[in-house]
C-alpha positions in Angstrom: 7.0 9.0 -57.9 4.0 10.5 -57.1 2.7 7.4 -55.9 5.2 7.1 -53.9 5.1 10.5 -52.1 1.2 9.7 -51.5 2.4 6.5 -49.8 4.6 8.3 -47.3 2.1 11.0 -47.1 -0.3 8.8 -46.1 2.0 6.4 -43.6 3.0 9.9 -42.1 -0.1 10.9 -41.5 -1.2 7.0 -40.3 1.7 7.4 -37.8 0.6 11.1 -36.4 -2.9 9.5 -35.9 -1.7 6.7 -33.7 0.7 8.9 -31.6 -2.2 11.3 -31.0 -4.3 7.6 -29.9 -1.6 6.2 -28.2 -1.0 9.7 -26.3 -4.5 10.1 -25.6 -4.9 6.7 -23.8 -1.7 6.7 -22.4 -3.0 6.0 -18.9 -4.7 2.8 -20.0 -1.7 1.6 -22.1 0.7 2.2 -19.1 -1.7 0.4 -16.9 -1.7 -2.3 -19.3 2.2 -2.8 -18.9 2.3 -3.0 -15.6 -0.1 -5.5 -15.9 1.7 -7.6 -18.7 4.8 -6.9 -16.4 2.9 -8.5 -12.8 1.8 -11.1 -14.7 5.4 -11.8 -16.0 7.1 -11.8 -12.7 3.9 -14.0 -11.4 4.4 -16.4 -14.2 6.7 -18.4 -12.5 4.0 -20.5 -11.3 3.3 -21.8 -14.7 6.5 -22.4 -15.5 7.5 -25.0 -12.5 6.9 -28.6 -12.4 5.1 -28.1 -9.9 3.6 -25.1 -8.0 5.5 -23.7 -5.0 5.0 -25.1 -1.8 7.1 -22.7 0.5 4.1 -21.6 2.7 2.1 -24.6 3.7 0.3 -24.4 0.0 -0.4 -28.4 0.2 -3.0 -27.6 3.6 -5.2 -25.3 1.9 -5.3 -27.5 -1.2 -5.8 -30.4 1.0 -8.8 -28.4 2.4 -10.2 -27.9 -0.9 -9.9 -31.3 -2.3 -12.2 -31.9 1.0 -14.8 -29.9 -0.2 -14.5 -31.1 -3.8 -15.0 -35.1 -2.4 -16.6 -34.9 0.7 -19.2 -31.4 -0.6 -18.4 -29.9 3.0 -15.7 -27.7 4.2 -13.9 -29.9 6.7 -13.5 -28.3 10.6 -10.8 -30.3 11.4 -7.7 -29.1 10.2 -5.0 -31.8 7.8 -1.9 -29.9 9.0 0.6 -31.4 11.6 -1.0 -35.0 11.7 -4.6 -33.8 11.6 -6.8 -33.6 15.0 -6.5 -29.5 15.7 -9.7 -27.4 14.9 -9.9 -26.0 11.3 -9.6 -22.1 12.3 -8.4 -21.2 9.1 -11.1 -18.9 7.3 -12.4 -20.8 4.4 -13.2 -18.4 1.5 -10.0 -19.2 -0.5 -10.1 -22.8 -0.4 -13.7 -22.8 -1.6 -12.8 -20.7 -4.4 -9.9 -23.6 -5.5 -12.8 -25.8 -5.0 -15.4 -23.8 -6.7 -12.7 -23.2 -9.8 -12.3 -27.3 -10.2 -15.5 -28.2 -9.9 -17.0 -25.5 -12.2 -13.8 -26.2 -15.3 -12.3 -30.1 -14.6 -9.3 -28.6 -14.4 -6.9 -30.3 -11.5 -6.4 -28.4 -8.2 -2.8 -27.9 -9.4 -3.7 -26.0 -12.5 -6.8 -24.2 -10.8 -4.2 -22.7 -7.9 -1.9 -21.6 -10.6 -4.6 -19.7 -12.7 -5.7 -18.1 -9.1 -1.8 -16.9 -8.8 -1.8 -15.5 -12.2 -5.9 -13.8 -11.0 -3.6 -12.2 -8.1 -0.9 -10.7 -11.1 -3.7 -9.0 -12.7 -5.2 -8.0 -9.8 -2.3 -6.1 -7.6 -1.2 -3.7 -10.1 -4.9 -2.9 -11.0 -5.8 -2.2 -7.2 -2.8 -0.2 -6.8 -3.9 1.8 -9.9 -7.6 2.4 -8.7 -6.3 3.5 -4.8 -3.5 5.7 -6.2 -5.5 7.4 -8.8 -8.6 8.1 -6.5 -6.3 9.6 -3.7 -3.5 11.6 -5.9 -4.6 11.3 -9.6 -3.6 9.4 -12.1 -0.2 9.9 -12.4 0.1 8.8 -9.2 -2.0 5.4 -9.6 -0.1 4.9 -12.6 3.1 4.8 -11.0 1.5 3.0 -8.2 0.5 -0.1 -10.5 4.5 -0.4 -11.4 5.8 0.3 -7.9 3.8 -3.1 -7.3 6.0 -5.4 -9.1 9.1 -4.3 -7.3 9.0 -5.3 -3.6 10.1 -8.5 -3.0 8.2 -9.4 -0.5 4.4 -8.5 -2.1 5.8 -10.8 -5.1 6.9 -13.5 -2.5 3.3 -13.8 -1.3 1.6 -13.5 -4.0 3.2 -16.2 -6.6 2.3 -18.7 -4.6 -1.1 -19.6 -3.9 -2.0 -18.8 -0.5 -4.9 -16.9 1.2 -2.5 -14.2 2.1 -2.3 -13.0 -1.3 -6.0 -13.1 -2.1 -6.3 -11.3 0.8 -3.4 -8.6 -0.5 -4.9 -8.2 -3.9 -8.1 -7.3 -2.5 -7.2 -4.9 0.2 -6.3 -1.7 -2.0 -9.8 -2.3 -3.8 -11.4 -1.9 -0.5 -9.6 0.7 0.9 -10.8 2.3 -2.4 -14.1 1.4 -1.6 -13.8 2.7 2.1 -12.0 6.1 1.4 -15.1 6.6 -1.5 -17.8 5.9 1.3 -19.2 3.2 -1.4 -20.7 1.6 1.3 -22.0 -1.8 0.1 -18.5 -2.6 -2.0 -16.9 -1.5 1.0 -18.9 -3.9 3.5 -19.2 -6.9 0.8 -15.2 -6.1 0.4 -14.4 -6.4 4.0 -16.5 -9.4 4.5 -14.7 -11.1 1.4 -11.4 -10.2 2.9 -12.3 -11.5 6.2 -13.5 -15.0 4.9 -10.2 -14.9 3.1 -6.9 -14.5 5.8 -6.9 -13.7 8.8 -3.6 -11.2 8.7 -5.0 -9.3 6.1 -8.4 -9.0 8.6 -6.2 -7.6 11.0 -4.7 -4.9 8.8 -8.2 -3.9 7.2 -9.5 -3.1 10.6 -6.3 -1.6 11.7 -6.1 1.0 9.2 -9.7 1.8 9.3 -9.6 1.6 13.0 -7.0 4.4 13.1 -8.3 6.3 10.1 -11.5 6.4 12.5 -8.8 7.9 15.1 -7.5 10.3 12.9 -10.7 11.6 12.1 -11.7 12.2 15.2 -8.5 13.8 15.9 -9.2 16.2 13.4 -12.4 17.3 13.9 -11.1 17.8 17.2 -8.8 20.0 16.3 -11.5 22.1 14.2 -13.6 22.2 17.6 -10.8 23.5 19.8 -10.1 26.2 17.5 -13.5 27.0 16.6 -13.1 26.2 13.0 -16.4 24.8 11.1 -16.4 21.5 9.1 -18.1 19.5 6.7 -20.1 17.6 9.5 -22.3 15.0 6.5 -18.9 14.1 5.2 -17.2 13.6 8.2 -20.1 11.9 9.7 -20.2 9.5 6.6 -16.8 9.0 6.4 -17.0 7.6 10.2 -20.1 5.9 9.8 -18.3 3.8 7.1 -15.0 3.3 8.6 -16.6 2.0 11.8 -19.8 -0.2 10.5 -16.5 -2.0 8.4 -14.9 -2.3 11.7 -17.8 -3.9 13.2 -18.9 -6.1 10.8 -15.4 -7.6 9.8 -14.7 -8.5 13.9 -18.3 -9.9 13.7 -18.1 -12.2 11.0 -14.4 -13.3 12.5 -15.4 -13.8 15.8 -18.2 -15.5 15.1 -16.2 -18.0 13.0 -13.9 -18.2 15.7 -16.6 -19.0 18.2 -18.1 -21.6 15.6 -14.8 -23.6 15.2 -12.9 -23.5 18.6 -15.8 -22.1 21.4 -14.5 -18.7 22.3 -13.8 -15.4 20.5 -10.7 -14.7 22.7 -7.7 -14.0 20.0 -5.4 -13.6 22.2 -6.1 -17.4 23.4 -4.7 -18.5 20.3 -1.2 -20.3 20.1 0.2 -17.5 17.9 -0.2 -14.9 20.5 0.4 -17.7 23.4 3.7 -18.4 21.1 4.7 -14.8 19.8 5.2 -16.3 16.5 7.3 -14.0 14.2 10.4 -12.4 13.9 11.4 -8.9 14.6 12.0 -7.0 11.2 15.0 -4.8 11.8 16.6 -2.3 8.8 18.6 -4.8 7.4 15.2 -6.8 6.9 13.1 -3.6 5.9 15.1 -2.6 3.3 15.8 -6.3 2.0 12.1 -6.9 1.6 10.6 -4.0 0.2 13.1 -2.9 -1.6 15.7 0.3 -1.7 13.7 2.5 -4.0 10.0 1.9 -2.1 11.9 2.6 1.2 13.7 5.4 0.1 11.1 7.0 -2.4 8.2 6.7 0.1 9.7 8.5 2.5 9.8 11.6 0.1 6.1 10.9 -0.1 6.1 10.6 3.9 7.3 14.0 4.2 5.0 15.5 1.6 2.0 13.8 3.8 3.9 15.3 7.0 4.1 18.6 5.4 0.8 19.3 4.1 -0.5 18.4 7.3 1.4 21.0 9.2 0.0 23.8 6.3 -3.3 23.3 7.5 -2.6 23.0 11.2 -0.8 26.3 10.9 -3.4 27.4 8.7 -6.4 27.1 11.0 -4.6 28.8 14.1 -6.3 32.3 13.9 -4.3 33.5 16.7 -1.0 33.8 14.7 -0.6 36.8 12.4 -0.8 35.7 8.7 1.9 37.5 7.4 4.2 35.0 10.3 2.6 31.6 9.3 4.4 30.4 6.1 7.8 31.4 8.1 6.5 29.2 10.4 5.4 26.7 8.4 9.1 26.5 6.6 10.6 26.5 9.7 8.8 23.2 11.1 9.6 21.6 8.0 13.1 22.6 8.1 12.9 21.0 11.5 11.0 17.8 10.8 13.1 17.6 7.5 16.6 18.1 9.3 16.0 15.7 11.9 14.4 12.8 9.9 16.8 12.5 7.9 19.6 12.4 10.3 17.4 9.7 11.9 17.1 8.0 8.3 20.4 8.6 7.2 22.2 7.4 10.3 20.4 3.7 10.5 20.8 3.7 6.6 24.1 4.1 7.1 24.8 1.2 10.1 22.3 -1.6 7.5 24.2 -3.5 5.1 21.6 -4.4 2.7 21.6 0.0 2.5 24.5 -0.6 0.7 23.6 -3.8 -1.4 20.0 -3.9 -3.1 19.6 -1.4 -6.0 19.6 2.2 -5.1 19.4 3.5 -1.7 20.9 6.0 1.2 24.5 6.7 1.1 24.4 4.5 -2.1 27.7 2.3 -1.5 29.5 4.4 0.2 29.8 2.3 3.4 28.8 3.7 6.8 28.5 7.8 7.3 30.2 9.8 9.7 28.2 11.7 11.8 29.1 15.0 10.3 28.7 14.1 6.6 24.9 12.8 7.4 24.4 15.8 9.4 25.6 18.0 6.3 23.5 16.2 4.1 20.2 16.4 6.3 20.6 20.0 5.9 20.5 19.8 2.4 17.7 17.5 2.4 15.8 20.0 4.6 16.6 23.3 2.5 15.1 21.3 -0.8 12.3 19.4 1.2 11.2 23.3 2.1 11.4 24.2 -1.5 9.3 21.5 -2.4 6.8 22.2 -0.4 6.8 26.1 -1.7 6.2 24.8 -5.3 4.0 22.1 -4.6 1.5 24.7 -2.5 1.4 26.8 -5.8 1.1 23.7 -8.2 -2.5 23.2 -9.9 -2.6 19.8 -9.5 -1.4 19.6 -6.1 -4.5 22.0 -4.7 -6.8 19.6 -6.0 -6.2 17.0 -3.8 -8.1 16.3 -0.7 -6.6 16.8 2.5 -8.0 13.9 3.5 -6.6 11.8 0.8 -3.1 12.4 2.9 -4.7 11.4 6.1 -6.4 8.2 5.1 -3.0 7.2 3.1 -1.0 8.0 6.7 -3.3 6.2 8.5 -2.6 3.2 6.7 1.1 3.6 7.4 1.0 4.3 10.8 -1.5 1.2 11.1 1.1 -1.1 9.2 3.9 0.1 11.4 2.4 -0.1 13.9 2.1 -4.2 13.1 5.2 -4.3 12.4 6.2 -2.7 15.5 4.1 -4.7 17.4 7.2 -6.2 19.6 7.4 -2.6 20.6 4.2 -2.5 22.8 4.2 -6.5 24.3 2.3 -8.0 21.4 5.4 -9.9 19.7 3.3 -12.1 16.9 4.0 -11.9 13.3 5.6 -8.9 13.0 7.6 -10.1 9.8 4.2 -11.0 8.3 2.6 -7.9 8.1 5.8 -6.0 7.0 4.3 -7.0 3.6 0.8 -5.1 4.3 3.0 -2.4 5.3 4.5 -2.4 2.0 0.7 -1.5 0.6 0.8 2.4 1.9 4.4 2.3 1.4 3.7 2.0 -2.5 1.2 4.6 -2.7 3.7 6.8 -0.8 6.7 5.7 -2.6 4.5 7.1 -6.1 2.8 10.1 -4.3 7.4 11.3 -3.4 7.9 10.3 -6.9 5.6 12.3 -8.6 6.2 15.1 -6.0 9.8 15.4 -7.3 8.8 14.9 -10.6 5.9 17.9 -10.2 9.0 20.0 -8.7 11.1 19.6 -11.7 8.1 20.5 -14.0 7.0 23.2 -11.8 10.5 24.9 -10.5 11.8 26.1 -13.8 8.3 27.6 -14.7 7.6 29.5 -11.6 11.4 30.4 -10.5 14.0 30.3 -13.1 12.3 31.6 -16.3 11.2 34.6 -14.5 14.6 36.0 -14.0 15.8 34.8 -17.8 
């Protein structure tokens, strides 16, 4: 008996210890998850007869069987009959053909190891972004968000440039936002060897983080207010010598294959390939609970940067700024959601794909949204008055928000694009949208989740 009662002393005691482990690297073991978990939903490819060829895979593997035979990367193009210049950037394709070469394995297998490369790799850039801009609850909830949007899974199960291209872009973004400037640069000139979409999106967001920047120390000039002029100057330098050198290295591919470095020359811009994304598509693609949960983190980004424009406007009394500051919000609050609520309301795929704004209800009627705005703007104020006093929330950089909005206004921007004449491939870069709207979609999650942790403590227990 005795015996016994060591035995459970000792397995209850074994059991404590690996809690206390499992607790204390909790963050790694939830990374590793969502890792097991994008490798499951990319695993698909290994499971086919044959890998998926939605996409035009054949051309690139056609390019890389090129290399393999011929030990050159081909500048005339295989796709429609052969005879068109090879404008395609090569650096995927010469990885396929680097992969075979270097193992024997068949260009089949090699491109379905490269898909399962990308499953590892989108949850664990998602992670490093997140966590560097919000913490690590944030990048932990980051790396799952990943695996749900249809769309980022879509292009990146099969193997394709564009999702080489998509893996890599929150690692340099990382790299950018840190000022690491020779991962940054060695980054951007991977991603632009890779696609040519996700080029196009890497200098869009830094181009109008560069803007926003600018913007704001603007601002600080106007109103006399004094800055951190080494870190603002190094966070330009870095934004715009990635700017620079990933339109070099394109253009001067461009110029090497067809003669010219005029993209708007090309038959995608001469064609306005692409469709127009409309909310039924939006909400289809990314998913109900990325759309809907990333606004919440929209707002929070919206909100904190109202604080500190409030904040640095000397002029206004003190005691009159956080009325103020609520009231805007009420405002911003009140009306975006209306906006929201009301084109939720009209989409049928609102009502259709998971959880999402009004749920199943059917369409709204104009007074219900507007009652429910209101709510939403009295608890989005709220938020904001216990996220201000939250410890974890004043340790984040205000220029983590920017950089994060930048990225989304960049990506809606190319979405949007039908909006200002462009009309080319808006549908395509809805899923490079979906990168900022994943960070957002974890920075509204945890927000509410820091509100339920943070409202009872601050506002209910003192009156109990």
């Amino acid at each position: 008996m005795a015996d016994l009662s060591m035995q459970k002393g000792g397995s209850s005691e074994l059991a404590k210890f690996a809690i206390k482990q499992a607790y204390k690297h909790k963050v790694i073991i939830l990374l590793f998850m969502a890792i097991l978990l994008s490798v499951h939903t990319h695993w698909m490819v290994m499971r086919e007869w044959h890998m998926p060829t939605y996409g035009n895979t054949m051309i690139h593997v056609a390019s890389a069987r090129h290399v393999i035979e011929k030990g050159e990367y081909p500048l005339i193009d295989y796709s429609y009959g052969g005879g068109i210049a090879n404008l395609y950037v090569p650096g995927y394709r010469i990885l396929v053909a680097v992969l075979v070469l270097l193992t024997g394995l068949s260009l089949d297998f090699a491109s379905r190891l490269i898909v399962l490369l990308f499953g590892i790799m989108v949850p664990l850039g998602f992670f490093i972004l997140g966590k560097k801009l919000f913490g690590e609850n944030v990048g932990t909830i980051a790396a799952f968000a990943s695996i749900l949007p249809g769309e980022l899974l879509i292009y990146t199960v099969r193997p394709l440039p564009q999702a080489f291209g998509l893996a890599l872009l929150p690692i340099a973004f990382h790299a950018f936002y840190t000022k690491n400037f020779r991962v940054a640069l060695l980054c951007a000139f991977a991603i632009t060897l890779i696609h040519q979409e996700a080029i196009a999106y890497l200098v869009g967001g830094l181009g109008v983080y560069f803007g926003f920047i600018i913007l704001h120390l603007l601002w600080k000039v106007i109103l006399g207010k004094g800055f951190d002029s080494a870190k603002h100057s190094a966070l330009l330098k870095t934004s715009l010598y990635g700017i620079l050198f990933s339109l070099a290295v394109y253009l001067l591919w461009q110029f090497v294959i067809i003669g010219h470095i005029n993209v708007f020359e090309l038959a995608q811009f001469k064609n306005h390939e692409g469709n127009t994304v409309s909310m039924d598509s939006y909400i289809l693609k990314t998913g109900s609970l990325i759309a809907n949960f990333s606004l919440a983190g929209l707002f929070v980004c919206l909100a904190i940067f109202t604080k500190y424009a409030i904040d640095d406007i000397d002029s206004l009394p003190s005691e009159i700024k956080p009325g103020l500051r609520s009231f805007v919000i009420f405002l911003f609050a009140s009306f975006g959601s209306y906006f929201v609520l009301n084109n939720f309301s009209i989409s049928r795929n609102a009502s259709l794909v998971s959880i999402s704004f009004p749920f199943f209800l059917g369409p709204l009627a104009g007074m219900e949204i507007a009652a429910i705005s209101l709510l939403v703007a009295f608890f989005g104020v709220l938020l904001m008055k216990v996220l201000d006093r939250s410890e974890n929330y004043q340790k984040f950089d205000k220029l983590a928000y920017l950089f994060l909005f930048a990225l989304f206004f960049a990506g809606f921007v190319a979405v949007k694009n039908d909006a200002i004449g462009l009309r080319v491939f808006m549908d395509r870069f809805l899923v490079y949208l979906q990168i900022p709207l994943i960070i957002l979609a974890a920075l509204g999650l945890n927000s509410l989740l820091e509100f339920a942790r943070e409202f009872p403590k601050r506002y209910l227990q003192s009156y109990s």
